[in-house]
C-alpha positions as CSV (number, residue, x, y, z in Angstrom):
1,X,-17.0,1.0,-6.2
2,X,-13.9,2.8,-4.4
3,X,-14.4,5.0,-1.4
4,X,-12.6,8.3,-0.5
5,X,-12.4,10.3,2.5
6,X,-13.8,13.5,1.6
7,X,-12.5,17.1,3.1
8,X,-13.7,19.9,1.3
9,X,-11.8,23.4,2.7
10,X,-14.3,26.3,3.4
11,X,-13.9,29.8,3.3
12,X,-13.6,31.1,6.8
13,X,-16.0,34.4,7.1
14,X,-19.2,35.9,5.4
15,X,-17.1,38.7,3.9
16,X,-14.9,36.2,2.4
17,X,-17.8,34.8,0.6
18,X,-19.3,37.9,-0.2
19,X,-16.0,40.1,-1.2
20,X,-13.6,38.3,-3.2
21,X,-11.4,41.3,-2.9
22,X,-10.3,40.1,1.0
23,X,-6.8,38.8,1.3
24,X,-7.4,34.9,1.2
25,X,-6.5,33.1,4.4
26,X,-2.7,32.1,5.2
27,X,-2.9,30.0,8.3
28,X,-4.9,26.8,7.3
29,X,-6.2,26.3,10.9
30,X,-8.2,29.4,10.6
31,X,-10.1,27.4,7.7
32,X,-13.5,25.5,8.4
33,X,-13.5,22.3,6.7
34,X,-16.7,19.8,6.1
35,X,-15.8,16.3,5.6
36,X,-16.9,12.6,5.2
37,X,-17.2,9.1,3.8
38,X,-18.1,8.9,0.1
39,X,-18.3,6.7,-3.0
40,X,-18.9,8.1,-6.5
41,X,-21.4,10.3,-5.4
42,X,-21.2,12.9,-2.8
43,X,-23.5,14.0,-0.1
44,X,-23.0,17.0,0.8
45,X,-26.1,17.1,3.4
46,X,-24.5,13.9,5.4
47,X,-20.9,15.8,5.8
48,X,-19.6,17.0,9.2
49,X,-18.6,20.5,9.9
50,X,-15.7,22.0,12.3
51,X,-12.4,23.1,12.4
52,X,-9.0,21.5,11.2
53,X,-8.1,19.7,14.5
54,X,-11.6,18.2,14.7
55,X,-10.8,16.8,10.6
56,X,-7.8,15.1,12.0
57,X,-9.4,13.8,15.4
58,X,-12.1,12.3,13.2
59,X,-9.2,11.3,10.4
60,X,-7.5,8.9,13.1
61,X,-9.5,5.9,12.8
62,X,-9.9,5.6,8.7
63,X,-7.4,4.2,6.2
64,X,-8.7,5.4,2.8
65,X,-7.4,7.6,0.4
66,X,-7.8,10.9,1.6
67,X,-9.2,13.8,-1.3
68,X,-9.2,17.5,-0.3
69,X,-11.5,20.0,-2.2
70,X,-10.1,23.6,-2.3
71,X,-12.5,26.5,-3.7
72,X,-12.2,26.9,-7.5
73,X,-12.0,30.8,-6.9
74,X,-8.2,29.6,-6.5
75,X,-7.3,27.9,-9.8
76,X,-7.1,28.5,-13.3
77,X,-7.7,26.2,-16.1
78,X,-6.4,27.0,-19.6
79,X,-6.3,24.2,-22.5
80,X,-3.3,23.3,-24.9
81,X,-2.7,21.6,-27.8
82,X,0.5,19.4,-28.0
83,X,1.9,16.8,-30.2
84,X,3.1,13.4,-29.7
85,X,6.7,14.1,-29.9
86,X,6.0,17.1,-27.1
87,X,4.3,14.5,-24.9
88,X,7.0,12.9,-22.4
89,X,8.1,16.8,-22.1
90,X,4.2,18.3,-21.7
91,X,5.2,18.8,-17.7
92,X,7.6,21.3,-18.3
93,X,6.9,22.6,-21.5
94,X,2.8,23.3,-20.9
95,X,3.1,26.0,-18.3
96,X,5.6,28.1,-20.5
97,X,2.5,27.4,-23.6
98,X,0.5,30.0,-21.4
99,X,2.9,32.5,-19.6
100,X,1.0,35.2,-21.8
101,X,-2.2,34.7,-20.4
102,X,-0.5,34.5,-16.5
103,X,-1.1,37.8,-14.7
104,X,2.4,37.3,-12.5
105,X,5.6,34.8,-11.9
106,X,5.1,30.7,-13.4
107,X,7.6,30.2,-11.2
108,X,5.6,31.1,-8.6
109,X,2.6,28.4,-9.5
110,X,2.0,25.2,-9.3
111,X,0.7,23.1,-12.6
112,X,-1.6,20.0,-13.2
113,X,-1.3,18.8,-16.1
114,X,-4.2,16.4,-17.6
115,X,-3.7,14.9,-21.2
116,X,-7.3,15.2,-22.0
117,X,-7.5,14.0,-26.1
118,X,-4.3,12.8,-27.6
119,X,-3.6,16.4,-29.0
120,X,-4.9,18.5,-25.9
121,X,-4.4,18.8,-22.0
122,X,-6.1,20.6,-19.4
123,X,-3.5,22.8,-17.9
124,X,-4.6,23.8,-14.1
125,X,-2.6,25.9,-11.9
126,X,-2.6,27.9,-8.5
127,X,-0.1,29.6,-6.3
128,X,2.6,27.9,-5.1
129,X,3.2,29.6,-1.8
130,X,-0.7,29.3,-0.6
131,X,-1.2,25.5,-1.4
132,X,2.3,24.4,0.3
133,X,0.7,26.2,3.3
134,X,-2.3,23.9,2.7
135,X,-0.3,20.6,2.2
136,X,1.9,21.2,5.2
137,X,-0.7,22.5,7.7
138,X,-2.5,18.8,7.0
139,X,1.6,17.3,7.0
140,X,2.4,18.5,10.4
141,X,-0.2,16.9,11.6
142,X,0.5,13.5,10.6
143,X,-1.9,13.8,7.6
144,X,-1.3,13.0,4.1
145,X,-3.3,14.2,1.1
146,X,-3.7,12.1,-1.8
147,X,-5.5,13.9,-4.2
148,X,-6.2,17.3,-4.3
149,X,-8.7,19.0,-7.0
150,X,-11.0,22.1,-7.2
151,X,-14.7,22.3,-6.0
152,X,-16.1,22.9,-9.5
153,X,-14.2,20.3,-11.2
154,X,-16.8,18.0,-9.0
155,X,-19.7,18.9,-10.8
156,X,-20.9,15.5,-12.4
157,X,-21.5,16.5,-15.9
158,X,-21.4,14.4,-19.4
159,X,-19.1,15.1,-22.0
160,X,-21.4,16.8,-24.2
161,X,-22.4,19.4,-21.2
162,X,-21.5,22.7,-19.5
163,X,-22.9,22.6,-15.8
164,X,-23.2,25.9,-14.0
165,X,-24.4,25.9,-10.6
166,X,-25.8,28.8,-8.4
167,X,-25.3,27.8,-4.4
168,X,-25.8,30.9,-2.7
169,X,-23.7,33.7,-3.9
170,X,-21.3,31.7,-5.4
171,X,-21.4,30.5,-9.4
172,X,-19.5,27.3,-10.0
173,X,-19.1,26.3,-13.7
174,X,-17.6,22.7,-15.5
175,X,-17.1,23.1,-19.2
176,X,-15.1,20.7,-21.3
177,X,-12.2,18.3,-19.6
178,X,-11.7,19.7,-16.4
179,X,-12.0,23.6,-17.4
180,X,-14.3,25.9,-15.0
181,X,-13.9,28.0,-12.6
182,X,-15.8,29.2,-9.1
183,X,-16.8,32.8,-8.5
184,X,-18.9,35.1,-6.5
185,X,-21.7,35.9,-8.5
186,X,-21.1,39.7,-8.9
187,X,-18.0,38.6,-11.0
188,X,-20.2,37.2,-13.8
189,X,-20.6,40.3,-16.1
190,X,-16.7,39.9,-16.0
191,X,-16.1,36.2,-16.7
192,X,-18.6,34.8,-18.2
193,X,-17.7,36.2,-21.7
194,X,-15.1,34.4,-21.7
195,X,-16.6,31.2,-21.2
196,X,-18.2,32.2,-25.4
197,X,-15.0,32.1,-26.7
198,X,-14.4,28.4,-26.0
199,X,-18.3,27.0,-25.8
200,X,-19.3,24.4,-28.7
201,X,-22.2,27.1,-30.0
202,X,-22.7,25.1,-32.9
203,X,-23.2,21.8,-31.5
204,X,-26.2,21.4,-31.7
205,X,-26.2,18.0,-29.0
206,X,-24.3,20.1,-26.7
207,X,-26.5,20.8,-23.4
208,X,-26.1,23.6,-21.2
209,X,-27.8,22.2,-17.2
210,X,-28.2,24.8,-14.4
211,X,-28.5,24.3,-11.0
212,X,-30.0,26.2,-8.3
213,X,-29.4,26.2,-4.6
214,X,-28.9,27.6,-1.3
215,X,-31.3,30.4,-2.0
216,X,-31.3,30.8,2.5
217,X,-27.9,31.4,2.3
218,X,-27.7,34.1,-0.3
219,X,-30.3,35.8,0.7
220,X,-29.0,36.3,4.4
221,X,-25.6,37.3,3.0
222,X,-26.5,39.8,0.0
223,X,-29.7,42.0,-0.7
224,X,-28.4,41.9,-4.2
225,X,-31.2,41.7,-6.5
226,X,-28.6,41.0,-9.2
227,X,-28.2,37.1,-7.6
228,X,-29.5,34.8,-9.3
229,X,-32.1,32.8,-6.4
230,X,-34.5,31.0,-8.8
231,X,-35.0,29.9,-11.9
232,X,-37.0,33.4,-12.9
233,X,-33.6,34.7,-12.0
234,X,-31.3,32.2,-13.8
235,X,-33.2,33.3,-16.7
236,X,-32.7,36.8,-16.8
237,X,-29.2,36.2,-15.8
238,X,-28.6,34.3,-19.1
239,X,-30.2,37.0,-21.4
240,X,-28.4,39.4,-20.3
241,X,-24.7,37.6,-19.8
242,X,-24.8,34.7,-22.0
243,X,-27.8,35.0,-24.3
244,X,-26.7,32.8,-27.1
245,X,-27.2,30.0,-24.5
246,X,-30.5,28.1,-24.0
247,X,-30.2,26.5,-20.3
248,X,-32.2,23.3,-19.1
249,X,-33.0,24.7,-15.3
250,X,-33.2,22.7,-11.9
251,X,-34.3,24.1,-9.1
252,X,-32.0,21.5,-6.2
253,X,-27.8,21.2,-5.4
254,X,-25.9,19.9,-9.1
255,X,-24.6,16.1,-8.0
256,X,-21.5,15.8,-7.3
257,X,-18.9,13.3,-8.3
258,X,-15.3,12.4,-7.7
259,X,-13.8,9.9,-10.1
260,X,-13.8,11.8,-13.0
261,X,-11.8,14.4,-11.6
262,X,-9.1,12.8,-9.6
263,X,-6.8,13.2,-13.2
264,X,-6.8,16.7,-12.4
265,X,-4.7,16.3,-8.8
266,X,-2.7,18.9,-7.5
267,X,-0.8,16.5,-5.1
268,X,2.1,16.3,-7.9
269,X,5.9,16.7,-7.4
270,X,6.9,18.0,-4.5
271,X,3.2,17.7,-3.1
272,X,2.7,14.1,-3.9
273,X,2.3,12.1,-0.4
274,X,5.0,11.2,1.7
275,X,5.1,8.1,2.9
276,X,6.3,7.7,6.3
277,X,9.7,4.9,7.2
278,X,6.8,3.0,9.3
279,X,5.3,2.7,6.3
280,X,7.9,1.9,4.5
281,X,9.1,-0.4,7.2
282,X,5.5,-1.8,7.2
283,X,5.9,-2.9,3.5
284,X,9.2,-4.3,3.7
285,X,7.9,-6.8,6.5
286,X,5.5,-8.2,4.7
287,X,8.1,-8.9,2.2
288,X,10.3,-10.3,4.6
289,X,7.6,-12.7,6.3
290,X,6.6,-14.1,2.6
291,X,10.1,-15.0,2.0
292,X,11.0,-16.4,5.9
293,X,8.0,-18.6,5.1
294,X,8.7,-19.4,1.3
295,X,12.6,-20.7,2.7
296,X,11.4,-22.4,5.0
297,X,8.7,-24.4,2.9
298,X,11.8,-25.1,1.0
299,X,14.0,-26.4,3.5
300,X,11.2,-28.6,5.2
301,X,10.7,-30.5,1.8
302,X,13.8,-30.9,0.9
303,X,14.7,-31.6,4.2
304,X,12.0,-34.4,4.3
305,X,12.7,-35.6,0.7
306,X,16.8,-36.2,2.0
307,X,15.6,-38.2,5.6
308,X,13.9,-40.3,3.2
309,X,16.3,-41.0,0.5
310,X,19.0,-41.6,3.3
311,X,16.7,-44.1,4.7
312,X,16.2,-46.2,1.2
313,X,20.0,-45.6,0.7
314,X,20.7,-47.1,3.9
315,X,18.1,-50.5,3.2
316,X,19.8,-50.9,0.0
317,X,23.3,-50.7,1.3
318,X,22.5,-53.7,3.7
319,X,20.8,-55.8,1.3
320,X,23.9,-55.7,-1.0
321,X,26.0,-56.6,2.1
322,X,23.7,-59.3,2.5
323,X,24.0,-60.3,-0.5
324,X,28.0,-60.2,-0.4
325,X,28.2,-62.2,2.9
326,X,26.8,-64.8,1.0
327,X,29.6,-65.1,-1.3
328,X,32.0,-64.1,0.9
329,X,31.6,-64.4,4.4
330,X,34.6,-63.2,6.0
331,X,36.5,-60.0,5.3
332,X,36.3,-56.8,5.7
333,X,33.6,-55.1,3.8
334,X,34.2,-51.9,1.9
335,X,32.7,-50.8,-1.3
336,X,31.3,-54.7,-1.9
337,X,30.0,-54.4,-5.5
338,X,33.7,-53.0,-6.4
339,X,35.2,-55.9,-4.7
340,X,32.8,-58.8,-6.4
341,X,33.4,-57.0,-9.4
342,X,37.2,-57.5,-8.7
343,X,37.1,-60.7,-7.8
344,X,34.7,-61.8,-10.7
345,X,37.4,-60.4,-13.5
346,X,40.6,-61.8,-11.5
347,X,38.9,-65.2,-12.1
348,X,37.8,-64.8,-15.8
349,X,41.1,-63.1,-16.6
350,X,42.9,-66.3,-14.7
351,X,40.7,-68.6,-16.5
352,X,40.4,-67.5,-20.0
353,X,44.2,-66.5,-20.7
354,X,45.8,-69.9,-19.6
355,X,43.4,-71.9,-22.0
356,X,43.8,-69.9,-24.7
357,X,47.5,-68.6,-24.8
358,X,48.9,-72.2,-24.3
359,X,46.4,-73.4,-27.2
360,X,48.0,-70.7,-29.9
361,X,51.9,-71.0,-28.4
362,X,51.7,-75.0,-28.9
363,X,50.7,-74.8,-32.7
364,X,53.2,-71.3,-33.2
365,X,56.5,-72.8,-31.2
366,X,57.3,-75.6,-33.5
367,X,56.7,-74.1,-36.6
368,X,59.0,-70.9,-35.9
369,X,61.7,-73.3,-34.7
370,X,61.5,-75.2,-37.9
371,X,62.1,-72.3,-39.9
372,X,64.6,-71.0,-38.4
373,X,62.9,-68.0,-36.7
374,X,63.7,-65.7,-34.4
375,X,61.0,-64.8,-32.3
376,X,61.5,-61.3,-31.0
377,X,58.2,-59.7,-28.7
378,X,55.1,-61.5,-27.9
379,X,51.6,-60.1,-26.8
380,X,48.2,-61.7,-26.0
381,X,45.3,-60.0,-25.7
382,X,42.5,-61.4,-23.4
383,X,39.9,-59.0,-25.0
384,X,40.0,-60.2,-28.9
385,X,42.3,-63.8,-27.4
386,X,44.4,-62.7,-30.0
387,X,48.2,-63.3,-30.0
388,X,50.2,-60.6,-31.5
389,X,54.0,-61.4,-32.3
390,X,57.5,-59.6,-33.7
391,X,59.8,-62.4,-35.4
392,X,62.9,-61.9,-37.5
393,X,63.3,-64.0,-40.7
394,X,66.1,-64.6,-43.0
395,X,64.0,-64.0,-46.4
396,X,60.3,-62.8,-46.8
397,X,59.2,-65.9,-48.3
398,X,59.9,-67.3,-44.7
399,X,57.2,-65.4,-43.4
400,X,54.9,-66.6,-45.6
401,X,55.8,-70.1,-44.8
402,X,55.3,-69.3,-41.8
403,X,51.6,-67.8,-42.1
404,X,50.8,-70.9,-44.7
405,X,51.7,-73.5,-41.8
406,X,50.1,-71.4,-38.7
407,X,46.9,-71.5,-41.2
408,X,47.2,-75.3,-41.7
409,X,47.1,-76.0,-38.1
410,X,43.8,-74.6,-37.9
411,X,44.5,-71.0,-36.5
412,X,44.4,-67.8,-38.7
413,X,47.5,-65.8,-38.7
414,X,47.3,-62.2,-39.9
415,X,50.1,-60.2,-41.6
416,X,50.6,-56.6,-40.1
417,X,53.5,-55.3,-41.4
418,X,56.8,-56.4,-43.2
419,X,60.1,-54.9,-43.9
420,X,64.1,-55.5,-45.0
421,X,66.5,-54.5,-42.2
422,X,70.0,-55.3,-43.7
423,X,70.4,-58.9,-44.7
424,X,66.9,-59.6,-42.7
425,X,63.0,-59.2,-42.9
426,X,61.1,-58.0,-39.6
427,X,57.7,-58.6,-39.5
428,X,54.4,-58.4,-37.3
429,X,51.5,-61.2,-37.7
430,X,48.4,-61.7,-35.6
431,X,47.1,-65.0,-34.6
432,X,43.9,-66.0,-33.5
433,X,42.2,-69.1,-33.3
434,X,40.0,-70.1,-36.3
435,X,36.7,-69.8,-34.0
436,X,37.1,-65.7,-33.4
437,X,38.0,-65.0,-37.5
C-alpha cells in the first residue's frame, strides 16, 4: 500500500465559498491549506489546518511523494474520442478537439490528458497563469509537487457510478473516468443539466450514490433554503433538477480515495517536478560507489588469483632446474627445457646420421664407379634416412643398372626423374635402406 503526502488548497474567505462570482486568489500564501499522511484512503477528520508556511515547516521532515488537491470549481473536464493512429499525437491534438466548447484562449490553459478506453480520453484543463502561480509559490519554497488533481476527482466511486456529494454549500460530482466538477450549490439549476446529456440513463446497473455532509457549515454560511442539508433536501433537489435520476442517499462525508485519480495529474510539461543537482548529484553517487566497489572486487580477485599463479610458476620453475642440475651440473642456466631439448637432438642428429649415411654410401660408391658414373649432388635426410642423389650417365639403361644392383645389395633405390641432356642422361634416384621401404 503506497503512501502520499496529502495538501489539499482551501479557499481563503466565507464569501469565496459562498460567491463564486469573487476574483479567485492570486498570491498562494493568502491560501489556507489542510494537509497530512495518507494511504488509499483519506481522512479528512485527521488533517492539519494552517497557512502555507506552516505546510512547508511541517513538509521538512517527510520524503514521500507529495499530492496537492486544488478545488474542482477550477477545472474542466470534457471527453474525446480518438483513434489509434491519433494516439502518440493526442497531447497536442486533444485540446484543439474542444476549442469550441472553451469560453477564451487554449493557449492560455493547461491540459491533462488521460487515455481512459482505447478510443476515449478524459481531457482536463485550467488556467495556465493561476496554476503556475500555484506550482511556483510551493517551488520557491524548496517544495516540489508531484501530482496535482482536482478535489472531486477524489470521490471514491466504481465504474458503474456517478457520486455527488453535498459538504456544506458546495456540490462535488465524479461521473465516468475522471469527469465532474465542484460548484457552489446555487449553480446547480445551471450545471446540472448538463450532467443528462452524458449520464448512462439506460443502464439499468448504473448507480447514482449521494452524500451528505457538513450541514454546521452550510447553515452558518447561507440561510438558503434552496441547500440541500439532508436527505429530505437531496430529494427534492433531484426532482426538481435531475428527476430522471433515482439516488441511493447517505447521510456522512463520500470516502475519499487517491490512486485512481493520480492519471489525471496536472504536474505535466513544464509543471512536472524539478529535480534539484543535489539530487541529481545524490543519484549519481550512488552510481559511483557501486562501481568504486564493483572495480575493486575485481582487482582484489584478480589480484589474488595472479600472487598465486606467480607462486606455483615460481615452484615449478625450480623443480625443472632441479631437475636440469641433475643432468647438467654446471653452466649457466637459461631457458633449461630449451637447452635439454638442444642437447637431446644434437646427440640423436650426431648419432643417427653417421650410422646410417656411411651404411648407404658403402653399398652406392662402388657400384657408381663401376659403371662409369658421374656422381653429381648428394643429400641425406635424417628424417626419412633417405639418401637422395643427382648422377650423370652415358645411356639410360645405365641408370637402370644402376637401380638393379643398388636393389641387389639389399637397399631400395627409387627413380625420381630422368632426362637426355646432349649425348647424356641426368637423372635423380632415392635410396633407402630395405628396413624403411
Amino acid at each position: 500500500m503506497n503512501n502520499y503526502i496529502y495538501i489539499e488548497l482551501l479557499e481563503q474567505t466565507v464569501e469565496q465559498l459562498v460567491d463564486n462570482d469573487v476574483e479567485p486568489i492570486n498570491d498562494v500564501s493568502s491560501y489556507q491549506f489542510r494537509w497530512g499522511v495518507v494511504d488509499e484512503n483519506i481522512m479528512i477528520g485527521l488533517m492539519e489546518y494552517g497557512s502555507l508556511m506552516q505546510c512547508v515547516q511541517w513538509l521538512e521532515s517527510k520524503k514521500l511523494p507529495l499530492v496537492l488537491v486544488i478545488s474542482g470549481k477550477h477545472v474542466v473536464t470534457h471527453q474525446v474520442g480518438f483513434s489509434e493512429k491519433e494516439k502518440r499525437h493526442l497531447a497536442k491534438i486533444a485540446p484543439y478537439e474542444i476549442e469550441d466548447k472553451i469560453v477564451g484562449d487554449v493557449d492560455e490553459l493547461h491540459f491533462s490528458i488521460n487515455p481512459t478506453q482505447p478510443d476515449l480520453a478524459t481531457v482536463s484543463y485550467l488556467n495556465r497563469q493561476w496554476f503556475s502561480k500555484i506550482w511556483t509559490g510551493f517551488a520557491d519554497k524548496g517544495v516540489y509537487i508531484d501530482v496535482c488533481i482536482a478535489d472531486f476527482q477524489c470521490l471514491q466511486k466504481k465504474d458503474n457510478e456517478t457520486l455527488f456529494w453535498f459538504e456544506g454549500n458546495s456540490l462535488k460530482v465524479h461521473s465516468s473516468y475522471g469527469q465532474g466538477f465542484s460548484i457552489h450549490q446555487k449553480m446547480a439549476p445551471l450545471v446540472l443539466p448538463k450532467l443528462l446529456e452524458n449520464y448512462p440513463l439506460n443502464n439499468e446497473d448504473h448507480r447514482c450514490i449521494v452524500y451528505i455532509s457538513g450541514n454546521e457549515l452550510s447553515e452558518q454560511l447561507s440561510d438558503d433554503i434552496n441547500m440541500v442539508r439532508t436527505t429530505d433536501d437531496a430529494k427534492q433537489f433531484f426532482n426538481k433538477f435531475l428527476p430522471e435520476i433515482q439516488p441511493t442517499l447517505f447521510s456522512e462525508p463520500a470516502p475519499l480515495s487517491i490512486n485512481k485519480s493520480l492519471a489525471t495529474n496536472f504536474c505535466r510539461g513544464e509543471f512536472v517536478k524539478k529535480v534539484s543537482s543535489a539530487e541529481h548529484f545524490k543519484g549519481f553517487q550512488y552510481v559511483a560507489l557501486l562501481l568504486l566497489l564493483s572495480v575493486m572486487t575485481f582487482l582484489a580477485v584478480n589480484g589474488a588469483e595472479i600472487y598465486s599463479l606467480t607462486k606455483k610458476n615460481q615452484l615449478i620453475s625450480q623443480q625443472i632446474e632441479s631437475q636440469y642440475r641433475q643432468v647438467i651440473p654446471e653452466g649457466i642456466v637459461d631457458d633449461p627445457v630449451r637447452q635439454l631439448a638442444d642437447k637431446l637432438g644434437v646427440v640423436e642428429s650426431a648419432g643417427s646420421e653417421a650410422s646410417q649415411l656411411v651404411y648407404l654410401l658403402s653399398h652406392l660408391a662402388p657400384i657408381i664407379q663401376s659403371l662409369n658414373i658421374d656422381l653429381s649432388t648428394i643429400n641425406y635426410s635424417q628424417k626419412d634416412k633417405s639418401l637422395r642423389v643427382s648422377i650423370y650417365a652415358p645411356a639410360f639403361s645405365s641408370v637402370e643398372q644402376l637401380r638393379t644392383q643398388i636393389n641387389a645389395k639389399g637397399l631400395f633405390a627409387e627413380l625420381l626423374s630422368s632426362n637426355a641432356i646432349d649425348d647424356r642422361f641426368q637423372a635423380r634416384l632415392r635410396i633407402r635402406g630395405e628396413q624403411n621401404q
